[in-house]
C-alpha positions in Angstrom: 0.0 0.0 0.0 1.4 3.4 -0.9 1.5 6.2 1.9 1.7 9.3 1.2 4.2 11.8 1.9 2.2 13.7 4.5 -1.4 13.2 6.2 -2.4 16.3 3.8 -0.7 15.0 0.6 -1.2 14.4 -2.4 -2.5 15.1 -6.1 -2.9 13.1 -9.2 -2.4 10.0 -7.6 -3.8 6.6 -8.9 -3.2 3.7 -7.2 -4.4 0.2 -7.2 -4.1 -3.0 -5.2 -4.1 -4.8 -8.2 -1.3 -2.3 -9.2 1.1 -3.0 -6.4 0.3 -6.8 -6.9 0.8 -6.7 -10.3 3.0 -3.8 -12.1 6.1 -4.9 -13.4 10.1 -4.2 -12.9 12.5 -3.8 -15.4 13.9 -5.7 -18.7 16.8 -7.7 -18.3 19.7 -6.0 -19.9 23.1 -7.1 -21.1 22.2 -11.2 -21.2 24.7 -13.2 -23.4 23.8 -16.4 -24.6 21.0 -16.5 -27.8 18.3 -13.7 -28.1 15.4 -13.6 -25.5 13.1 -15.9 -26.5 9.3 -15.5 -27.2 7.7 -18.1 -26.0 4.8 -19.2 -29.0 3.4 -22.1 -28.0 1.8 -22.3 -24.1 0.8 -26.2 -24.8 4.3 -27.9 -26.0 5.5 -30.2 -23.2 9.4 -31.1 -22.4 10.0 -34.6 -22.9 11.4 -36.4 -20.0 14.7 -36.5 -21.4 14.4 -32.6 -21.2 13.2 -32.6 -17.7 16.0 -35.0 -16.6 18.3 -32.4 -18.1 17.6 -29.3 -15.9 15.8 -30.8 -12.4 19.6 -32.0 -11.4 21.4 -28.7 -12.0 18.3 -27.1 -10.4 18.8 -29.5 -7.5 22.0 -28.4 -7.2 21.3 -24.7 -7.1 18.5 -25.4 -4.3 21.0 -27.3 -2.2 23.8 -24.5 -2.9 21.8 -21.9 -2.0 20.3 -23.7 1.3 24.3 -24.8 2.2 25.6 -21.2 1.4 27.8 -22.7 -1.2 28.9 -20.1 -4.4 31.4 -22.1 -5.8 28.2 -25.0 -6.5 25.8 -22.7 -7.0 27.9 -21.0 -10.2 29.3 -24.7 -10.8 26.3 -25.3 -13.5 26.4 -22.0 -15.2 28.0 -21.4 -18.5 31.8 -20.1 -18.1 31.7 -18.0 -21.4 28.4 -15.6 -20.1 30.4 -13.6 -17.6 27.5 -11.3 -17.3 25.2 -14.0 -16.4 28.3 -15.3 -13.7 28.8 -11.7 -12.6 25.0 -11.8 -11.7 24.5 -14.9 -10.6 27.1 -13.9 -7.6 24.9 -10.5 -6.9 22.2 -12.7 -6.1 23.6 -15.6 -4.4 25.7 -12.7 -2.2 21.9 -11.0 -1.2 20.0 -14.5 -0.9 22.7 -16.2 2.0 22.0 -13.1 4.2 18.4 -13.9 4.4 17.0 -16.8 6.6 15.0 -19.4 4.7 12.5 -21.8 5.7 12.6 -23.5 2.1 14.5 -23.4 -1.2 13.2 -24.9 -4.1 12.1 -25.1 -7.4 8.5 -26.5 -9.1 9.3 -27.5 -12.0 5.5 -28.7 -13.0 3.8 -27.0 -16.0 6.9 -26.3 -17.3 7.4 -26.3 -20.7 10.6 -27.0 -23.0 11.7 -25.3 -26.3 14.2 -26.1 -28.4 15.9 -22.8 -29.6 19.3 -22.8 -31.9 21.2 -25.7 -30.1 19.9 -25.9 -26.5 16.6 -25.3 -25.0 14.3 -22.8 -22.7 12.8 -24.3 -20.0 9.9 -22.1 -19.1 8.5 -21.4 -16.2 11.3 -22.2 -13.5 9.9 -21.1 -10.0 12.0 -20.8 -7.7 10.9 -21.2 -4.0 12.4 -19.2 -1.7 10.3 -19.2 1.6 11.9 -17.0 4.2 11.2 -17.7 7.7 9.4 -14.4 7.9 6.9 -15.8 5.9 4.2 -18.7 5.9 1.4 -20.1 3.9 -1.5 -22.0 4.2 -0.2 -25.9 3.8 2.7 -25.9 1.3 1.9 -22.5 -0.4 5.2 -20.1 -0.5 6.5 -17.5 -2.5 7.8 -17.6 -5.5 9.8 -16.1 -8.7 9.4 -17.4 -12.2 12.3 -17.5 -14.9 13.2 -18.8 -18.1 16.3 -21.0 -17.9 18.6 -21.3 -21.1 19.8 -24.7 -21.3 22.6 -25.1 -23.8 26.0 -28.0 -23.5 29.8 -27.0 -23.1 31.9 -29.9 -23.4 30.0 -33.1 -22.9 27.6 -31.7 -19.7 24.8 -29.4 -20.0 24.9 -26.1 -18.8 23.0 -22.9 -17.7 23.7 -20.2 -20.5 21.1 -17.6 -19.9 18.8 -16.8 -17.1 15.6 -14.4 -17.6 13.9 -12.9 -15.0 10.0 -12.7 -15.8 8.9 -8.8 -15.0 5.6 -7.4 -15.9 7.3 -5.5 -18.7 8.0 -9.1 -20.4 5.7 -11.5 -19.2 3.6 -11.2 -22.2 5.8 -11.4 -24.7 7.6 -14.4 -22.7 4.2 -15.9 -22.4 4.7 -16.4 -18.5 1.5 -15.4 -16.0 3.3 -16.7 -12.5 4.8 -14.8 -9.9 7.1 -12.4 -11.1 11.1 -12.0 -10.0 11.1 -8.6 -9.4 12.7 -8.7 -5.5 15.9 -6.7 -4.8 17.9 -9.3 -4.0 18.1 -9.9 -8.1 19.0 -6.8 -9.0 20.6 -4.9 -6.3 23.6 -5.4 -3.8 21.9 -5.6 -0.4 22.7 -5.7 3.2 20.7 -7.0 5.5 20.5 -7.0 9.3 18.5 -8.9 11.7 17.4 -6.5 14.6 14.6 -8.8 16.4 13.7 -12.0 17.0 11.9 -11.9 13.3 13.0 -8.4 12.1 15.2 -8.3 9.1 16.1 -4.7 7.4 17.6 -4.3 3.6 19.3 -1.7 2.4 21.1 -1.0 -1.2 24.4 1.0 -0.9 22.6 4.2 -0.3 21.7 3.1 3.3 24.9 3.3 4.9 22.7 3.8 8.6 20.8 0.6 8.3 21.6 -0.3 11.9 19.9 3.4 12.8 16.2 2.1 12.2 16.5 -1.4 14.3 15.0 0.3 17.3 12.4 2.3 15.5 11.5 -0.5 13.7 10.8 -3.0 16.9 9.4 -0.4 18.7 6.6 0.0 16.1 6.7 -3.5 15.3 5.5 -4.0 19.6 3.3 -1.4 19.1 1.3 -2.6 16.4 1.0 -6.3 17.4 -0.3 -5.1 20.4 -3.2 -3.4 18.8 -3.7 -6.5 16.4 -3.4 -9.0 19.5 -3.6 -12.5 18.7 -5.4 -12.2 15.0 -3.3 -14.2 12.4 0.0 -12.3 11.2 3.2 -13.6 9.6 6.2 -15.1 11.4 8.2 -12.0 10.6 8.5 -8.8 8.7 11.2 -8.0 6.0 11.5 -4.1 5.6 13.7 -2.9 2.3 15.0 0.8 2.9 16.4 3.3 -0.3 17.5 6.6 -0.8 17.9 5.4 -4.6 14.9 7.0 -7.0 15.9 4.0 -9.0 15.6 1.3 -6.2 12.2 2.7 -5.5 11.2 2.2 -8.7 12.5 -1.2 -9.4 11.6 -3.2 -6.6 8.6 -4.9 -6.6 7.2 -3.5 -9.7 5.7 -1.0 -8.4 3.3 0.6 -10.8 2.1 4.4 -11.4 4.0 7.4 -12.6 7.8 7.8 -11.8 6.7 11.0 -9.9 4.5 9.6 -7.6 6.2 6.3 -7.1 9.4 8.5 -6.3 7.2 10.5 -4.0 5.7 7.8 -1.9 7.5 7.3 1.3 6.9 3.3 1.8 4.9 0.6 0.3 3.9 -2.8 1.1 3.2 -5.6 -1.1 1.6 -8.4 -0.5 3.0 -11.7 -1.9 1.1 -14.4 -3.1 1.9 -18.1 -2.7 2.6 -20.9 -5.2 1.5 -24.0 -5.4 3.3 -27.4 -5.6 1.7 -27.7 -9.3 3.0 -24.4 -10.1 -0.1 -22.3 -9.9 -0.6 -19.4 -8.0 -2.8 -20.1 -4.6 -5.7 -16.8 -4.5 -6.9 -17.4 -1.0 -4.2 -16.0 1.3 -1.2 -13.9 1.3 1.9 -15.9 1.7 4.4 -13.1 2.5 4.7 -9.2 3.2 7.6 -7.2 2.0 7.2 -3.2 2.9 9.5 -0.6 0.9 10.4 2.8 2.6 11.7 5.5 0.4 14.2 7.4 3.3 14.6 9.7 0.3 11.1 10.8 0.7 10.7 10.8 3.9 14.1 12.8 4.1 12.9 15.4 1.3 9.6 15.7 3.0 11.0 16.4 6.7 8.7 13.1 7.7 9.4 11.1 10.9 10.6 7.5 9.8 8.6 6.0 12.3 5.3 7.3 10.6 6.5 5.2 8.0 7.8 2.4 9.6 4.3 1.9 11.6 1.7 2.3 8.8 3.4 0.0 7.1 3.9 -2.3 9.1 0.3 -2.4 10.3 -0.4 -3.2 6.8 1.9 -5.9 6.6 1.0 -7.5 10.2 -2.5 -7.5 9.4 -2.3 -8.9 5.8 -3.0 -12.3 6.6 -6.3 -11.3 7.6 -7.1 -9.7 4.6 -9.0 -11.0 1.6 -6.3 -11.8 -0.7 -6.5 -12.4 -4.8 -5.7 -10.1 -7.8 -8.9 -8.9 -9.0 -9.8 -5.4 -8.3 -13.4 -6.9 -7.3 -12.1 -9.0 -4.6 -10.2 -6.6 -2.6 -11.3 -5.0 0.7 -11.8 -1.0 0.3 -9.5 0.7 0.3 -11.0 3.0 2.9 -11.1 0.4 4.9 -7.4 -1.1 4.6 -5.5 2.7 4.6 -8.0 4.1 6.9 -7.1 1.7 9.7 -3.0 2.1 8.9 -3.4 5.7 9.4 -5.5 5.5 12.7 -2.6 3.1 13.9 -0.1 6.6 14.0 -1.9 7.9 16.2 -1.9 5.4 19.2 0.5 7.0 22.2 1.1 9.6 19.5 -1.4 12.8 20.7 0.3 15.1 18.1 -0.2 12.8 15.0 -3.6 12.1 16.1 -4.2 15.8 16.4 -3.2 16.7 12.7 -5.0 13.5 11.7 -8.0 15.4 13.2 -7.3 18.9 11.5 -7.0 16.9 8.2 -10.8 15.7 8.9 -12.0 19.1 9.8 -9.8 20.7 6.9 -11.6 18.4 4.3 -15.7 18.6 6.0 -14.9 22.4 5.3 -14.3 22.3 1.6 -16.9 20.2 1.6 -15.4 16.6 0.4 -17.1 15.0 3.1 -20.3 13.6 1.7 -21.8 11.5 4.3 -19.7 8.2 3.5 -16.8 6.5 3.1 -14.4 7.5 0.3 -14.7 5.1 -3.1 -11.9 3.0 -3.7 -11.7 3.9 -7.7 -10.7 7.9 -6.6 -9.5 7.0 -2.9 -6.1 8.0 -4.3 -6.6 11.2 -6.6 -6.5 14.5 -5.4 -8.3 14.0 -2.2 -6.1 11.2 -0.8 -5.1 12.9 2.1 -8.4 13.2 3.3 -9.3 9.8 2.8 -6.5 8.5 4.4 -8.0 10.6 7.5 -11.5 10.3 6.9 -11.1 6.5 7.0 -9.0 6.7 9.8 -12.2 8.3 11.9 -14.2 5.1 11.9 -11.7 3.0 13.8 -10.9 6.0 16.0 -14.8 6.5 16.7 -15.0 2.6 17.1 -12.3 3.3 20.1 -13.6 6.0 21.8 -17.0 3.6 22.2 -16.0 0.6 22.7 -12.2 0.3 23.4 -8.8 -0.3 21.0 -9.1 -3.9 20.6 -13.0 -3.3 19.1 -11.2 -1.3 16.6 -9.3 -4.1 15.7 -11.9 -6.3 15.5 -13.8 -3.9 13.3 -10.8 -4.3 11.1 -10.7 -7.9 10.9 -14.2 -8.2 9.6 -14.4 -5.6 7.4 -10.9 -5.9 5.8 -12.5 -9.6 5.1 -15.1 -7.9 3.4 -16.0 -5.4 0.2 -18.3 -2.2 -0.4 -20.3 -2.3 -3.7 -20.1 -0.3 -6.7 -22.2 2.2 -5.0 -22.5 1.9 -1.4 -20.3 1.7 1.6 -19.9 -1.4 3.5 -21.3 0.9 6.2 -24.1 0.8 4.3 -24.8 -2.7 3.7 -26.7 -5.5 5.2 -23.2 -7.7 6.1 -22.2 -4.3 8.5 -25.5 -4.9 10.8 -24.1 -7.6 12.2 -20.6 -6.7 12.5 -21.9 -3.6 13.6 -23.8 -5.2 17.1 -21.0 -7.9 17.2 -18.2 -5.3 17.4 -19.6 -2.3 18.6 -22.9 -3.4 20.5 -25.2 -1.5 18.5 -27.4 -1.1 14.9 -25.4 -0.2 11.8 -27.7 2.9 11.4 -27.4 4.3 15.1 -22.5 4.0 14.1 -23.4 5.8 10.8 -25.4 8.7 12.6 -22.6 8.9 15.1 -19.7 8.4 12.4 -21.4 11.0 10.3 -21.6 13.4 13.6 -18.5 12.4 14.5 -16.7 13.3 11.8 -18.7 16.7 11.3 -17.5 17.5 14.1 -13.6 17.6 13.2 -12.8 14.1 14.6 
């Protein structure tokens, strides 16, 4: 989820879930080996002489990786493509400072084509399952590639290795998770600073080690609103002062001005399945971005930051996961509630949070509802970051903190209709006397007052 570079920010921007799910990183640049390859047939099957062929050297990778071995992990890879050597090493460098739960690759639905003299094997997933992240059953993470397989000598080797990115993906015929991490592109650091806190940065962080105690104090004080509700084993945070990082990782869609402006991001990760396909129902990983050069630019408190996100990415297990832009919770809803977590032991934020409100009712942008997820982030997304914010701070001041975490666990399961507010339909009258002890109409009339009234 993008946040903004102030409470009062922004214009012009338009953001999606489906965007940060989806939007892709960059080309591949300076591959040796044969031309990229444009995968033209979906249905052409690898024989099993083809398949014997690359699951050993992939076997082999796995096992380097998980054994923290580079000389085995480059042992399969063609000596003449230097690039694809020199690269190779950038990534097996950033992957052994990560811990991992599982390293793999699935292999099924992969398909074979013979291409002047060797073969693409297409798609390769790799698993790599950090211990920061879980999934329901064997569901994990995952990247897709095309692997060039190609012989020096009598042995068969790895002579080209494409990273899928939404750029490509089309043209390379490949709809699976997408390798757009920083680990392959990027020379990272990484520090664990909690029991299951790891921070990345790229060279431009040379003060990683300054946001460990930010970072777990935020991290203690949003788990403590969320309470026992499902979360992830850990949380990965990836810091830059680099425009160009911040528009790399992840794919992270939406003009370079805005993208460069936002000062974090998470992104939920979707799992894979053992047959290759991606698994819809829940979100196996988190992964949040901040942009210190925003925050830095802006004169913004990193914690800000460091907390919203992290409230997203703590509570994203609980949240209705899947690509569509019809099967996501509002956005309202899902911003609304990362915003009114700033302002727990934090009487100043909540107070600007509360002249935002009163700010917007006067120019009269309030309009008796919740804001619409298809313009939540144009010109007014400062106030609806606030104006969201307002129903979990009301649902506090009635009925405690942990009732407005619980109002967030249904309704972030939940999504409004082309026309109406949650608030508005039948599924909130129960929620409504479950949560909050009363009738969805008499929370509306107080919202509505509520908010009227400046927060």
């Amino acid at each position: 989820m993008p946040e903004l570079s102030s409470p009062n920010d922004v214009s012009g921007l338009r953001w999606s879930r489906r965007s940060v799910l989806l939007a892709g990183g960059l080309l591949l640049t300076g591959c040796g080996g044969p031309e990229k390859p444009v995968i033209q047939s979906a249905d052409y099957e690898g024989s099993a002489s083809g398949l014997s062929r690359i699951r050993p050297i992939l076997e082999r990778r796995a096992k380097a990786l998980a054994d923290e071995d580079e000389e085995a992990y480059l042992a399969d890879l063609d000596p003449s493509n230097k690039d694809l050597i020199e690269r190779e090493k950038l990534v097996f460098a950033n992957l052994r400072q990560f811990e991992f739960a599982e390293i793999r690759y699935v292999l099924n639905g992969m398909h074979e084509r013979p291409d002047k003299g060797g073969s693409w094997f297409s798609p390769v997933v790799r698993i790599a399952k950090l211990t920061a992240d879980a999934g329901p059953g064997d569901i994990a993470p995952g990247e897709s590639f095309l692997y060039w397989l190609t012989r020096t000598g009598d042995r068969n080797v790895i002579g080209d290795i494409v990273r899928t990115t939404m750029q490509n993906r089309e043209e390379l015929g490949i709809t699976g998770p997408r390798a757009d991490a920083p680990w392959n592109t990027d020379k990272l650091r990484v520090l664990k600073v909690g029991e299951a806190v790891w921070l990345v940065g790229d060279e431009s962080v040379t003060d990683l080690d300054e946001f460990g105690a930010v970072t777990n104090q935020e991290l203690a004080t949003v788990k403590k609103l969320w309470g026992g509700r499902e979360s992830f084993p850990g949380n990965v945070l990836f810091f830059s002062r680099k425009k160009e990082s911040v528009l790399r990782w992840f794919g992270i869609s939406g003009t370079d001005n805005v993208v460069r402006q936002a000062l974090g991001f998470q992104i939920p990760q979707l799992g894979v399945r053992k047959d290759g396909q991606t698994y819809t129902g829940k979100y196996a990983a988190s992964r949040i971005l901040v942009n210190l050069a925003s925050i830095e630019a802006g004169k913004n408190e990193p914690w800000a930051t460091i907390r919203h996100e992290l409230t997203h990415a703590v509570t994203a297990r609980a949240s209705l996961a899947g690509y569509s832009d019809t099967a996501q919770p509002a956005r309202w809803v899902v911003e609304g509630f990362a915003r009114y977590s700033e302002t727990i032991d934090q009487p100043s934020r909540a107070a600007l949070i509360r002249g935002n409100v009163a700010d917007g009712v006067r120019a009269g942008k309030f309009r008796g509802t919740t804001p619409f997820s298809d313009a939540f982030y144009g010109k007014d997304a400062g106030f609806n970051y606030a104006l969201g914010s307002t129903v979990f701070s009301l649902a506090e001041r009635l009925k405690g903190r942990d009732a407005a975490a619980e109002l967030y666990a249904r309704l972030v399961q939940r999504v409004d209709s082309a026309d109406r507010s949650i608030l508005e339909l039948p599924v909130f009258e129960g929620i409504s006397a479950d949560v909050l002890g009363m009738s969805s109409d008499s929370f509306r009339s107080r919202w509505k007052s509520y908010v009227q009234n400046g927060g």
